[in-house]
DSSP file (Angstrom, degrees, kcal/mol; ACC not computed):
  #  RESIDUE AA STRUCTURE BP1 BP2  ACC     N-H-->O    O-->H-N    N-H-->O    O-->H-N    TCO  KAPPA ALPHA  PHI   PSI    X-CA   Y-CA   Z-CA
    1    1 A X              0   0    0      0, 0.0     2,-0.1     0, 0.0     0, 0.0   0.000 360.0 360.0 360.0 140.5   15.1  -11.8  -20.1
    2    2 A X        -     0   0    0      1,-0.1     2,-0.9     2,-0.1     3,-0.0  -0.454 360.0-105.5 -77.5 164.2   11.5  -10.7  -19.9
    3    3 A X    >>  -     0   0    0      1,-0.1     3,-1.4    -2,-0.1     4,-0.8  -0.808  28.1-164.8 -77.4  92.2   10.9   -7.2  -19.2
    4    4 A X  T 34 S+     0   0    0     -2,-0.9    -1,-0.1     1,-0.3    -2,-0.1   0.420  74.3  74.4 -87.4   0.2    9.8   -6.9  -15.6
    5    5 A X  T 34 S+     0   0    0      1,-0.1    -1,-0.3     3,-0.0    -3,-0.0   0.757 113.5  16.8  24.4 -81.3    8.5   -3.3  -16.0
    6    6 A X  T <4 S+     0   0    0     -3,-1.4    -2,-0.2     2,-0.1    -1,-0.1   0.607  96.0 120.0-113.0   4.0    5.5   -3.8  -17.8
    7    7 A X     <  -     0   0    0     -4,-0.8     2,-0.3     1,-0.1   112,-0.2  -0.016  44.9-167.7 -71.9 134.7    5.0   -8.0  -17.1
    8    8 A X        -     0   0    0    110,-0.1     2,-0.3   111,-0.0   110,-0.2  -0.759   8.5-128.0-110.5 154.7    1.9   -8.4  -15.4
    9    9 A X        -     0   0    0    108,-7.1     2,-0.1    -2,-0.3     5,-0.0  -0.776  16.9-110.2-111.3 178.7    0.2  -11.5  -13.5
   10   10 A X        -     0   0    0     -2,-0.3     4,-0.1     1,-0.1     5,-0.0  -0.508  28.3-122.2 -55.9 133.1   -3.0  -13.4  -13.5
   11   11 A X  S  > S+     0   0    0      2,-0.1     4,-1.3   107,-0.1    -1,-0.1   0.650 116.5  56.8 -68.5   1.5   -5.0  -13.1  -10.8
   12   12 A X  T >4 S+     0   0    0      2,-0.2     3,-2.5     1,-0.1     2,-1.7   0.874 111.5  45.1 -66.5 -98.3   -4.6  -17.3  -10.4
   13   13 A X  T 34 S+     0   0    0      1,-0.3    -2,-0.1     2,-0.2    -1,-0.1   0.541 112.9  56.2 -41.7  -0.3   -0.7  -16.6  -10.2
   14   14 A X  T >4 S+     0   0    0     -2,-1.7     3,-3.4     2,-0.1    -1,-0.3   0.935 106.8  50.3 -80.0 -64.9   -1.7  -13.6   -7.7
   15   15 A X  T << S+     0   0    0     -3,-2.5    -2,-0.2    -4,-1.3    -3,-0.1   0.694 101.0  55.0 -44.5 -51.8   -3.3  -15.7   -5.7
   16   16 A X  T 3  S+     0   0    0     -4,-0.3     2,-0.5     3,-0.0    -1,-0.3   0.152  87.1  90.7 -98.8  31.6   -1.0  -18.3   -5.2
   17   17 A X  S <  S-     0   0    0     -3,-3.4     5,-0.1     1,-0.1    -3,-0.0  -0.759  90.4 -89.2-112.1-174.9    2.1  -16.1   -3.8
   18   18 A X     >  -     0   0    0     -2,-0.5     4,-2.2     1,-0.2    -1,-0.1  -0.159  26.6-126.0 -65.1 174.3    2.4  -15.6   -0.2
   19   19 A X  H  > S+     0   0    0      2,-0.2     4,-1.3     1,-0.1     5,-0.2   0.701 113.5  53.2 -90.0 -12.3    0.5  -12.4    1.4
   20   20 A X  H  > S+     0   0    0      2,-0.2     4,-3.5     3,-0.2    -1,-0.1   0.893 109.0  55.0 -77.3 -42.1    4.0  -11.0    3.2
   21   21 A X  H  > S+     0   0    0      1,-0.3     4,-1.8     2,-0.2     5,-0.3   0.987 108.4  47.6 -56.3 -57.5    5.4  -11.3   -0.6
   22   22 A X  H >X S+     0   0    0     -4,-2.2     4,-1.8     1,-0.2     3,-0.7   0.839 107.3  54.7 -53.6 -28.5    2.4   -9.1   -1.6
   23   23 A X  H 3X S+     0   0    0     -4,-1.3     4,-2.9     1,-0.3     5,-0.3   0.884 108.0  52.4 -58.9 -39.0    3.0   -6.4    1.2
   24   24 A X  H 3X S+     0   0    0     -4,-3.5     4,-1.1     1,-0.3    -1,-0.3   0.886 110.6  40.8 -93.7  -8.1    6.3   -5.9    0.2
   25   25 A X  H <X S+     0   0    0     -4,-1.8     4,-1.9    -3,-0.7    -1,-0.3   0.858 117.9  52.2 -81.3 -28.4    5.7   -5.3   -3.3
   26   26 A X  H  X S+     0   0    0     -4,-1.8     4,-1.8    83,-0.3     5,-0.3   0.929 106.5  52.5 -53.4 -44.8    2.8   -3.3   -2.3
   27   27 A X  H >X S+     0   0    0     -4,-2.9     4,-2.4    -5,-0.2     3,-0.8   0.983 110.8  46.7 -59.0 -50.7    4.8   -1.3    0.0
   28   28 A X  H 3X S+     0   0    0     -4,-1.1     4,-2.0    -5,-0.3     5,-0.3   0.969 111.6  49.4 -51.0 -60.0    7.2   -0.5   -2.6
   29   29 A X  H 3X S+     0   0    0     -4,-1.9     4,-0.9     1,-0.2    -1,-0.2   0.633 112.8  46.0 -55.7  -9.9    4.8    0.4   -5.0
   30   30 A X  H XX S+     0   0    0     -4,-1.8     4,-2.5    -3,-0.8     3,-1.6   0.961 113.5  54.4 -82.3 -62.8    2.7    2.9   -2.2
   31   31 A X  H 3X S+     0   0    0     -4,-2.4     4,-0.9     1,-0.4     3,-0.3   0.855 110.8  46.1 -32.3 -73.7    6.4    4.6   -1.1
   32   32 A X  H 3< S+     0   0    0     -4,-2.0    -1,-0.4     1,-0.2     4,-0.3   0.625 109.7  45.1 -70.2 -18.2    7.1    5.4   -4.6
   33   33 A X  H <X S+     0   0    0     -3,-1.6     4,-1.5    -4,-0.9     5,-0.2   0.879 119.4  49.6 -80.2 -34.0    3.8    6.9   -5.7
   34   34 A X  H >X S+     0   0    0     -4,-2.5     3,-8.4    -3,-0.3     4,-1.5   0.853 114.5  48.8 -34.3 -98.4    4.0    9.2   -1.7
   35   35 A X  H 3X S+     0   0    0     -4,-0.9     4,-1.1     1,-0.4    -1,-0.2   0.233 109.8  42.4 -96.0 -28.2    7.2   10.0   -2.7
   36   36 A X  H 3> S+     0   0    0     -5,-0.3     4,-1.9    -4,-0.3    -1,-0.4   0.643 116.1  54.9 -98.5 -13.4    6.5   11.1   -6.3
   37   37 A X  H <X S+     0   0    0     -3,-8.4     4,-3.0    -4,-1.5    -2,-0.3   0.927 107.0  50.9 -84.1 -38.1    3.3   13.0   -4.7
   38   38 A X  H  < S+     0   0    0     -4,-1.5    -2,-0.2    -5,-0.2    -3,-0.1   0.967 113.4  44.1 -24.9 -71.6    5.7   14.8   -2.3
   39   39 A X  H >< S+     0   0    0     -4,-1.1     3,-1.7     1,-0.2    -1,-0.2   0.852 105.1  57.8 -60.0 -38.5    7.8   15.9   -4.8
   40   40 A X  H 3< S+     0   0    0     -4,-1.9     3,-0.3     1,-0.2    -1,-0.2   0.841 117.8  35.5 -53.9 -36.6    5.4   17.0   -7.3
   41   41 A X  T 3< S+     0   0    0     -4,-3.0    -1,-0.2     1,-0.2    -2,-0.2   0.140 119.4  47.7-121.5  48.5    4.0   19.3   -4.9
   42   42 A X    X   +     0   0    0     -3,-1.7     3,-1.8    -5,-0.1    -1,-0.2  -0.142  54.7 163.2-162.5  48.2    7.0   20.3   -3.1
   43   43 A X  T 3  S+     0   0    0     -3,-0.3    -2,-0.1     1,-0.2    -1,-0.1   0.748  75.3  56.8 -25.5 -42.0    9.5   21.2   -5.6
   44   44 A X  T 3  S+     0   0    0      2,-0.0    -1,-0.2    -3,-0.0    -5,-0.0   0.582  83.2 110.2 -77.1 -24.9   11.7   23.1   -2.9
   45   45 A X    <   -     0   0    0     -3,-1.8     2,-0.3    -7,-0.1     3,-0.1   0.225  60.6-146.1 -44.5 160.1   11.9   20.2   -0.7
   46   46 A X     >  -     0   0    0      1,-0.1     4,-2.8     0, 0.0     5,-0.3  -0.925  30.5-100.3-124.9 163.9   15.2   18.4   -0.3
   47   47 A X  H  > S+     0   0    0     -2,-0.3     4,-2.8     1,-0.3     3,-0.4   0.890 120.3  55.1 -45.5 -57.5   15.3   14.4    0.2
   48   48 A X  H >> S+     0   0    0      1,-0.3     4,-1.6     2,-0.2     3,-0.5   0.894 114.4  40.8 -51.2 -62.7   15.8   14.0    3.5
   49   49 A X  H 3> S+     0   0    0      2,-0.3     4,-0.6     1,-0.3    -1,-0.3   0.685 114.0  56.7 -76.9  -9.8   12.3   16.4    4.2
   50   50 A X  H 3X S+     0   0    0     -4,-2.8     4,-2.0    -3,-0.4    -1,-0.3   0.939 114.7  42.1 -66.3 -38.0   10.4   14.5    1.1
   51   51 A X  H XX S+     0   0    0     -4,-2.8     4,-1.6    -3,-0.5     3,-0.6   0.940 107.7  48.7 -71.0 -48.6   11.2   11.7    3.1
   52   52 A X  H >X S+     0   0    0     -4,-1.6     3,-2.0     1,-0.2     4,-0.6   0.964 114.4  57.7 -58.7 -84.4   10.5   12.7    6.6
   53   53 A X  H >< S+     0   0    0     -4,-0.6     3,-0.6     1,-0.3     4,-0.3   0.582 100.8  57.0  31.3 -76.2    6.9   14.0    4.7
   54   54 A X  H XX S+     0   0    0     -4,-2.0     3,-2.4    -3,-0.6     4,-2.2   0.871  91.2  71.9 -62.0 -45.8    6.2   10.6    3.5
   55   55 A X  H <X S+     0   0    0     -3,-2.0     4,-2.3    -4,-1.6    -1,-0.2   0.771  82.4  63.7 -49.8 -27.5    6.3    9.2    6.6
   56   56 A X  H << S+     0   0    0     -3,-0.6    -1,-0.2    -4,-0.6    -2,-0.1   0.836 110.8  41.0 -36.4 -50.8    3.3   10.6    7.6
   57   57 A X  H <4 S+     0   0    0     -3,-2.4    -2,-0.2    -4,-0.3    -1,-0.2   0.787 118.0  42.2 -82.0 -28.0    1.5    8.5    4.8
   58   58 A X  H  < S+     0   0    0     -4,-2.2     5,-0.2     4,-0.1    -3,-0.2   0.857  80.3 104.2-107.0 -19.2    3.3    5.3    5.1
   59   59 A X  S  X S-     0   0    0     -4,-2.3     4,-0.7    -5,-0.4     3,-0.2  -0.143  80.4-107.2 -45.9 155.9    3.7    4.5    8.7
   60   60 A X  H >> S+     0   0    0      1,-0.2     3,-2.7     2,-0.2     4,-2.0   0.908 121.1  55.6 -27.1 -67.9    1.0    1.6   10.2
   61   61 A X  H 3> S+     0   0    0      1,-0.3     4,-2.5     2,-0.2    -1,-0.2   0.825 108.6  51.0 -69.9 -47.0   -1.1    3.7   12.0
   62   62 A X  H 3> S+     0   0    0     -7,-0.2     4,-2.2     1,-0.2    -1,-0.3   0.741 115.5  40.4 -38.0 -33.3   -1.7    5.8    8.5
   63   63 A X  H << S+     0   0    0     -3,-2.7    -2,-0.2    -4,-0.7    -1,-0.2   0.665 110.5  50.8-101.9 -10.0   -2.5    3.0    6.6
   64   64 A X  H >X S+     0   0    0     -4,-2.0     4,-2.0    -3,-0.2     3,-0.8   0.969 111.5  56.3 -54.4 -49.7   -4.8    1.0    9.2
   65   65 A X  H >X S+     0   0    0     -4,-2.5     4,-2.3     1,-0.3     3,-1.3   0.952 108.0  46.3 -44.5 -65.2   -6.4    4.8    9.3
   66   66 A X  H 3X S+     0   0    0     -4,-2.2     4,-1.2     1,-0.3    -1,-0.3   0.579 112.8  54.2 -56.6  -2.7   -6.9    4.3    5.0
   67   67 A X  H <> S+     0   0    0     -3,-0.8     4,-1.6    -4,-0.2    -1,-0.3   0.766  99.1  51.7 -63.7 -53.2   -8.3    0.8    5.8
   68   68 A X  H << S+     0   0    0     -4,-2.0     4,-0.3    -3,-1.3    -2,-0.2   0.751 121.5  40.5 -72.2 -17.5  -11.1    1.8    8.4
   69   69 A X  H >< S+     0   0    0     -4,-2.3     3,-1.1     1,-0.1    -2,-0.1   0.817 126.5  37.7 -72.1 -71.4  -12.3    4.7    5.0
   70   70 A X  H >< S+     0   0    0     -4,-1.2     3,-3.8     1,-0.2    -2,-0.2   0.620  91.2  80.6 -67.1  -8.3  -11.6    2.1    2.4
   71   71 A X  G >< S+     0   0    0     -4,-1.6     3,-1.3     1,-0.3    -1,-0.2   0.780  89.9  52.8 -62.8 -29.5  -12.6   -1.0    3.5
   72   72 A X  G <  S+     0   0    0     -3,-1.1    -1,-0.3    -4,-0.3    -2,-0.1   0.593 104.2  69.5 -80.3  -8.3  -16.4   -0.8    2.8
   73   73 A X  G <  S+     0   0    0     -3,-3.8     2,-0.5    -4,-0.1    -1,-0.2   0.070  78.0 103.5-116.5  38.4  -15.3    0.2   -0.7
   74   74 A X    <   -     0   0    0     -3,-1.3     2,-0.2    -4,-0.1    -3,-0.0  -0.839  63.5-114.5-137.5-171.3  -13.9   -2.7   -2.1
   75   75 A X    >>  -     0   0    0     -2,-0.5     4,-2.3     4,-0.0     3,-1.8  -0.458  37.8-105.5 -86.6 147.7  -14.5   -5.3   -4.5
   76   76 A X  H 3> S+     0   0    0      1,-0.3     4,-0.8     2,-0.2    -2,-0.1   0.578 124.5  51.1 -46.1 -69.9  -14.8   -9.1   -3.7
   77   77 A X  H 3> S+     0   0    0      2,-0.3     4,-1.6     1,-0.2    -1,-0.3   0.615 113.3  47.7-153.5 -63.0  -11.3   -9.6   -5.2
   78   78 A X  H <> S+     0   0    0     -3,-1.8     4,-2.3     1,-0.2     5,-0.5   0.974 104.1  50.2 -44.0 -72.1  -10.0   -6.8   -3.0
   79   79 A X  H  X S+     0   0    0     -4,-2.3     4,-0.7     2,-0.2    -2,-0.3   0.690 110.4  61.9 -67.7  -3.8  -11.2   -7.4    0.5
   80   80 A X  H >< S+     0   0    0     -4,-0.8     3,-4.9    -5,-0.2     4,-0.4   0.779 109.1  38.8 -41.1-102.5   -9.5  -11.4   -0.3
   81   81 A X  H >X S+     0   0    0     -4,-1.6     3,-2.4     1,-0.3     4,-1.1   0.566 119.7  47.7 -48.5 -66.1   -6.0  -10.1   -0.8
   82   82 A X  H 3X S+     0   0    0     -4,-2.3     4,-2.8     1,-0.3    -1,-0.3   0.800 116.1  50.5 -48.3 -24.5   -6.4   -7.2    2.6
   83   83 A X  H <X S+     0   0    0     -3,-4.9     4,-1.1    -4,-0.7    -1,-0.3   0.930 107.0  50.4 -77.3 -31.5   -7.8  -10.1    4.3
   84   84 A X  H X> S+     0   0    0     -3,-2.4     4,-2.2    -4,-0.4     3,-0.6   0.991 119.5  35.1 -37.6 -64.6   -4.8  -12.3    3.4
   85   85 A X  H 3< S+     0   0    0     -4,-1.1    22,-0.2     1,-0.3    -2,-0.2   0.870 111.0  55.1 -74.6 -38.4   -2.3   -9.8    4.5
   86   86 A X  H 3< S+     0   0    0     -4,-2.8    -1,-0.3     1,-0.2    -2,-0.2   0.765 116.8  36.6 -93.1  17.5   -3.7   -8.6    7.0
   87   87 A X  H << S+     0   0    0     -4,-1.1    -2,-0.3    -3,-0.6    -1,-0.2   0.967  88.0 125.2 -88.1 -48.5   -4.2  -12.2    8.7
   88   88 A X  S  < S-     0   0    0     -4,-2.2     2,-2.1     1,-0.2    -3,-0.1   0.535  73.9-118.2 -70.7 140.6   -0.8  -13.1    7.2
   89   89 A X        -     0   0    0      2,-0.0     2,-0.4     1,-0.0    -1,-0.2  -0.683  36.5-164.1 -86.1 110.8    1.5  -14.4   10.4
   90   90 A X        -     0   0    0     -2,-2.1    13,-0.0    -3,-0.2    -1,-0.0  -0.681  18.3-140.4 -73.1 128.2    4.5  -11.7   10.5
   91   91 A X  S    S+     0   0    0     -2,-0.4     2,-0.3     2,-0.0    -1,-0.1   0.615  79.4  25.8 -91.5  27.4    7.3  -12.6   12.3
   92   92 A X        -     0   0    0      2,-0.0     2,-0.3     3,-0.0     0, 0.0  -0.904  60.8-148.7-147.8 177.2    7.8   -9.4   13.8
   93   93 A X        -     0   0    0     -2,-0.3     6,-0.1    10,-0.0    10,-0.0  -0.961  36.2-104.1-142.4 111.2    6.0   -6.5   14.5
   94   94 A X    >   -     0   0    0     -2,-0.3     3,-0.9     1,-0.1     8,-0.1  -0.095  22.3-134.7 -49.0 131.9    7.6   -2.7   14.4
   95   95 A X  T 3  S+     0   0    0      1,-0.2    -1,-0.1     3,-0.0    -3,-0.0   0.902 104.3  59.7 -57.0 -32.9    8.3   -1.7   17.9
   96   96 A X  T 3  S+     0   0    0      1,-0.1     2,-0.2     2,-0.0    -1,-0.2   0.720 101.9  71.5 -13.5 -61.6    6.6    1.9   16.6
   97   97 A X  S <  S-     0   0    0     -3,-0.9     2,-0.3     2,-0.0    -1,-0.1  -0.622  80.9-119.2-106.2 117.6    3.7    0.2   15.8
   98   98 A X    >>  -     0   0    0     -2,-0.2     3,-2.4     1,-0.1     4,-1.7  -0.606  39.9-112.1 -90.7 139.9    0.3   -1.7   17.5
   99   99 A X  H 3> S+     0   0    0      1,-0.3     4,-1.5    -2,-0.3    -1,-0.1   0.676 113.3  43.3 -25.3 -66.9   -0.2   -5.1   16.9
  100  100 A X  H 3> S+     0   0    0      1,-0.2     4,-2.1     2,-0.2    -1,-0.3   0.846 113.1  47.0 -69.5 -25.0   -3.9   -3.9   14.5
  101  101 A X  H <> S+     0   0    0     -3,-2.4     4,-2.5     2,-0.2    -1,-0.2   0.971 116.3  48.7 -81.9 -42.4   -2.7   -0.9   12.6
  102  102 A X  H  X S+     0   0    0     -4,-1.7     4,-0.8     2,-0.2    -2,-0.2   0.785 115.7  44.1 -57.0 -31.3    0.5   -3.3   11.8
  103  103 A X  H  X S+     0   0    0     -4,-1.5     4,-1.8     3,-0.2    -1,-0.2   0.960 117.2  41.8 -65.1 -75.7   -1.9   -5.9   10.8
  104  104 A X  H  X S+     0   0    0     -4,-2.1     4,-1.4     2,-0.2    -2,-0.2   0.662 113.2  53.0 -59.5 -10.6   -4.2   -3.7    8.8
  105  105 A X  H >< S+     0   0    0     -4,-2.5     3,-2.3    -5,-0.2     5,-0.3   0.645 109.0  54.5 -72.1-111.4   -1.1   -1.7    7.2
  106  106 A X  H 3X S+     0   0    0     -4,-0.8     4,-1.4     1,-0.3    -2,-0.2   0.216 114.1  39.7  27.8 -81.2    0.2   -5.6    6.2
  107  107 A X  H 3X S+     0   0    0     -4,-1.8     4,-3.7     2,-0.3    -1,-0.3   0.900 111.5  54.5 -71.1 -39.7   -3.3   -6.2    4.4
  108  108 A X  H XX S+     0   0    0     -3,-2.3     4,-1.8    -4,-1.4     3,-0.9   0.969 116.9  44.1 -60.3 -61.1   -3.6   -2.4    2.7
  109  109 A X  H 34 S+     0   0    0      2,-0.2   -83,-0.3     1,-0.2     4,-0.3   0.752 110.6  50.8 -33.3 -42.8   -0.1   -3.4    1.3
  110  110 A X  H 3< S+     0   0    0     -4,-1.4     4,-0.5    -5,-0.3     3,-0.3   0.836 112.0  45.4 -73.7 -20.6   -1.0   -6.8    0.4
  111  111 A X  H XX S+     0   0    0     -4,-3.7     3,-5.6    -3,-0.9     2,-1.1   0.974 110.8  56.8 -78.1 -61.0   -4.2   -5.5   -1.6
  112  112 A X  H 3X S+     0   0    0     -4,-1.8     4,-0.9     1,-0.4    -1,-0.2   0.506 109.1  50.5 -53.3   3.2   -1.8   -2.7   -3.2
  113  113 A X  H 3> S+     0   0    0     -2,-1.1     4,-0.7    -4,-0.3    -1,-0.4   0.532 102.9  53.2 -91.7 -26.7    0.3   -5.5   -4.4
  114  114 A X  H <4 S+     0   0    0     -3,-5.6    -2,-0.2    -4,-0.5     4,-0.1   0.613 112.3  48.4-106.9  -6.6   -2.3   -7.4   -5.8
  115  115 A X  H  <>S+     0   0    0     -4,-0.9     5,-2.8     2,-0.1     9,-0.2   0.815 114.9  42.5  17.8 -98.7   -3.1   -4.3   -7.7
  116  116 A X  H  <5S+     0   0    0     -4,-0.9     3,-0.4     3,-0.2    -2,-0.2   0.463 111.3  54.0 -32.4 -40.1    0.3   -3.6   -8.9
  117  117 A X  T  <5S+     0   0    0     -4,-0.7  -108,-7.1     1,-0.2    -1,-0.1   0.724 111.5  40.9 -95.0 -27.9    1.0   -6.8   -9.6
  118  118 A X  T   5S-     0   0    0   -110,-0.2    -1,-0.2    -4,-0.1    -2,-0.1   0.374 109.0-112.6-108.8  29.1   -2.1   -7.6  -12.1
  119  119 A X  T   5 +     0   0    0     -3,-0.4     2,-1.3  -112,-0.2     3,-0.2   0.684  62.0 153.7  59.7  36.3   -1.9   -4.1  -13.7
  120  120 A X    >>< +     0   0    0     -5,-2.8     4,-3.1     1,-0.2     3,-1.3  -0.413  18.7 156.3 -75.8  49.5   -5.6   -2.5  -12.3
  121  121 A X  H 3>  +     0   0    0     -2,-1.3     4,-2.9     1,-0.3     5,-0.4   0.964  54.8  60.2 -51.1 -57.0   -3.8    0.4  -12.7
  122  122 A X  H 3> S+     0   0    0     -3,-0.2     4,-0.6     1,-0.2    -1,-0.3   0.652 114.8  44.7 -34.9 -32.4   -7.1    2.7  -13.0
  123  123 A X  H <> S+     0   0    0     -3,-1.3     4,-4.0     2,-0.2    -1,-0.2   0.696 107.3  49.5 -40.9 -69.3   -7.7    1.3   -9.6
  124  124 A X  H  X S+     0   0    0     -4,-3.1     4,-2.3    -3,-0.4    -2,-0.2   0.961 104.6  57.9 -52.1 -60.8   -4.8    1.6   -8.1
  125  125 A X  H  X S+     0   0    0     -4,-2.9     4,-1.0    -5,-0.4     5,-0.2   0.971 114.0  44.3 -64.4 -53.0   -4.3    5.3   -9.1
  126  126 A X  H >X S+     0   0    0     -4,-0.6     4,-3.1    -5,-0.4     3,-1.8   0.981 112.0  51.3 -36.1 -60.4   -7.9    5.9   -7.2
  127  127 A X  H 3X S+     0   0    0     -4,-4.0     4,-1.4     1,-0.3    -2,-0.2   0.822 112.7  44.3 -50.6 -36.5   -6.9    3.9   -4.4
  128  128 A X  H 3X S+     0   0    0     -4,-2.3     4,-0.6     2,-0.2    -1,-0.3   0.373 111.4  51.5 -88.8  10.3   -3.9    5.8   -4.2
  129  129 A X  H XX S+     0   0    0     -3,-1.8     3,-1.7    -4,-1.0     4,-0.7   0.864 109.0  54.4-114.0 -81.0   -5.6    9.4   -4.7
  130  130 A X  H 3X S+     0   0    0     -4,-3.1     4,-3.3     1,-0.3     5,-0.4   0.693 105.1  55.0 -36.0 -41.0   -8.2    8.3   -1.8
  131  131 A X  H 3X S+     0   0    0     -4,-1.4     4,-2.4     1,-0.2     3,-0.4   0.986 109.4  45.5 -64.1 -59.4   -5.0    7.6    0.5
  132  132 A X  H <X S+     0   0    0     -3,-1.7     4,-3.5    -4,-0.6     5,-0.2   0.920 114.1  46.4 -45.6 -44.9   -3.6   11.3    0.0
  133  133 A X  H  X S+     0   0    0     -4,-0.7     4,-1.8     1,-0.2    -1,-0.2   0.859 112.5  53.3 -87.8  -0.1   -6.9   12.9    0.6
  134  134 A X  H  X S+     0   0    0     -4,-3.3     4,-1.3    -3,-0.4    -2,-0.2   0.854 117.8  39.8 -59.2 -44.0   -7.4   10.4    3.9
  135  135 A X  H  < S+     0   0    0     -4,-2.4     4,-0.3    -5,-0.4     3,-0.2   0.966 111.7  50.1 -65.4 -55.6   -4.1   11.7    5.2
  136  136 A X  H >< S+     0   0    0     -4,-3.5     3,-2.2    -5,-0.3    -2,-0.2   0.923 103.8  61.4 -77.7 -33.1   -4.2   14.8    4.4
  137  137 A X  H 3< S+     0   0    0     -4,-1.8    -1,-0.2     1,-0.3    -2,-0.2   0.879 109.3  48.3  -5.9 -86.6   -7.6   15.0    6.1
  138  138 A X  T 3<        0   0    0     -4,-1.3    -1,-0.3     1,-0.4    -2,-0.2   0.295 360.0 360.0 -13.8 -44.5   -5.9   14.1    9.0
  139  139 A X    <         0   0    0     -3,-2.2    -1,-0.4    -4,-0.3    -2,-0.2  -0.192 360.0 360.0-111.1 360.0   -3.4   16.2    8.9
């Protein structure tokens, strides 16, 4: 069994899975880097408030928000996959959430999947720095 840990894809093989598929590895991978930034600077915290916390960053309307910053700053390659996802048909929509932040969360998840998934780690780690100081901005 390969080691799915460090296996990386081609952007060809990127390409050709679906854009929902990418959101949801994107999503995981966004949660868990929140979730490790939480902790890092909030020893004291206990799960339940790192988690209430996170939410801040990962809900729609947060990540539409890190969409309208980033959008003018990415690369040909990028703005494909966010336009996949966020065009991608879902067949739901969170009751939480309106229809465009859900849509533009969808695509910031499918580009952080396509990311994740072809090792642009140097990238990623930016992307995901810009999202912290967007939030916290916010905040």
């Amino acid at each position: 069994m390969e080691n799915l840990l460090i296996q990386q894809l081609s952007d060809e093989e990127v390409r050709r899975l679906n854009p929902l598929q990418l959101a949801l590895i994107g999503d995981a991978a966004y949660e868990v880097y929140i979730r490790n930034y939480i902790l890092l600077n909030n020893r004291e915290l206990n799960a339940h408030k790192i988690h209430v916390k996170a939410i801040k960053f990962v809900k729609a309307k947060a990540q539409s928000d890190i969409m309208l910053v980033l959008e003018n700053e990415l690369l040909e390659a990028e703005e494909y996959f966010y336009k996949r996802g966020r065009n991608a048909k879902s067949p739901t929509v969170p009751k939480n959430a309106d229809v465009r932040d859900y849509r533009n969360a969808t695509g910031f998840e499918a580009l952080i999947g396509y990311l994740y998934l072809t090792g642009k780690n140097e990238r990623l780690e930016s992307i995901f720095k810009k999202c912290v100081q967007i939030i916290e901005e916010k905040s």
